[in-house]
N, C-alpha and C positions, 0 to 999 in steps of 0.2 A: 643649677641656678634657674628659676623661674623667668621666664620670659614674660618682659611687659610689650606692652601693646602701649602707641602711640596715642593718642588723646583726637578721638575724632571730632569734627566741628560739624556745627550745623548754621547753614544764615539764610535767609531771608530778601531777595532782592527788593524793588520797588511796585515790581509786577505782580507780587506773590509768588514767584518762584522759590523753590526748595533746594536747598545745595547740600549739598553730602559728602564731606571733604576726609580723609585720613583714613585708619584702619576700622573697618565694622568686624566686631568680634564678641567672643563670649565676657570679654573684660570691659570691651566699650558701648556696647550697646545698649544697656540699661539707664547711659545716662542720654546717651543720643535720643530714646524714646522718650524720656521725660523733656526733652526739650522740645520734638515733633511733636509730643500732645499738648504742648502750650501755645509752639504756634499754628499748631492745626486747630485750636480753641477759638483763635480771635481771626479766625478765617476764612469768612463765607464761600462756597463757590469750588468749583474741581479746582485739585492743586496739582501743579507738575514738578515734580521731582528729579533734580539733576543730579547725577551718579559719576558725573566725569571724573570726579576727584578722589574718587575713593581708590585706595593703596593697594588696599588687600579684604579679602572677606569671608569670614567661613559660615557656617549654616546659621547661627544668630544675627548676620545681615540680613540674609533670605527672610527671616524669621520676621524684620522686624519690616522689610514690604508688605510681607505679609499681612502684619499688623499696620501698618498704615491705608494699606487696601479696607481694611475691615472696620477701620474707626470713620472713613469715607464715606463709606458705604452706609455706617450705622448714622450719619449722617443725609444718606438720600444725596452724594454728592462719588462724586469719581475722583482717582488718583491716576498720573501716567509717570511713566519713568521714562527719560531718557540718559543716554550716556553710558550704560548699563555693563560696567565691564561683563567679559568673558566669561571668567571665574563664576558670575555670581549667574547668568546667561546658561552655564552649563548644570549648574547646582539647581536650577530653575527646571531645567529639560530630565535630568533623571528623577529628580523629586513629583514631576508632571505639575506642576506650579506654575509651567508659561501661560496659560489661559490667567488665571488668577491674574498672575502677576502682567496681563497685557503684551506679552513677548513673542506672539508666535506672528 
C-alpha cells in the first residue's frame, strides 16, 4: 500500500512571517512551493521562515529552502529560518547546505 503524506500548510502572520506546518516531502512539496511563490510575490523585504511546525521531512523539504533562498536572493532580498528541526539541520550538514541554508 502506498503511503500518503499528510497535507502541509503554509500561513502568513501579520509581521510577514512564514510558517511551515505538517509533513514537507516528495508528495507535498510541490504545492507548499506554489503557495510560498505567491506569498513571496506580494512581499517586499527579508522574509523569516518558521519551521517549528513541521512533522517530518526528507530531502524535497531541504530542497525546497533551498529554493526559497534562491527566489530571495533573485530578488536582492534574504530569507532566515528559524525552528529548524533536526532531521532537516542534519540533511543540511552532510549535503554541505548550512551556509546556504544560514545554519552554521
Amino acid at each position: 500500500m502506498a503511503e500518503t503524506s499528510s497535507p502541509a500548510q503554509v500561513h502568513v502572520d501579520e509581521d510577514g512571517r512564514l510558517y511551515l506546518i505538517g509533513e514537507l516531502s516528495f508528495q507535498t512539496v510541490p504545492d507548499v512551493l506554489i503557495r510560498c511563490q505567491d506569498m513571496l510575490n506580494g512581499h517586499a523585504g527579508d522574509m523569516q521562515v518558521n519551521l517549528e511546525g513541521v512533522s517530518r521531512s526528507d530531502s524535497a523539504g531541504l530542497a525546497l529552502l533551498v529554493e526559497l533562498v534562491r527566489m530571495k536572493r533573485a530578488q536582492g532580498q534574504a530569507v532566515t529560518f528559524s525552528h529548524v528541526p533536526e532531521q532537516m539541520q542534519a540533511m543540511a550538514l552532510v549535503s554541505r547546505l548550512e551556509q546556504v541554508l544560514g545554519l552554521h
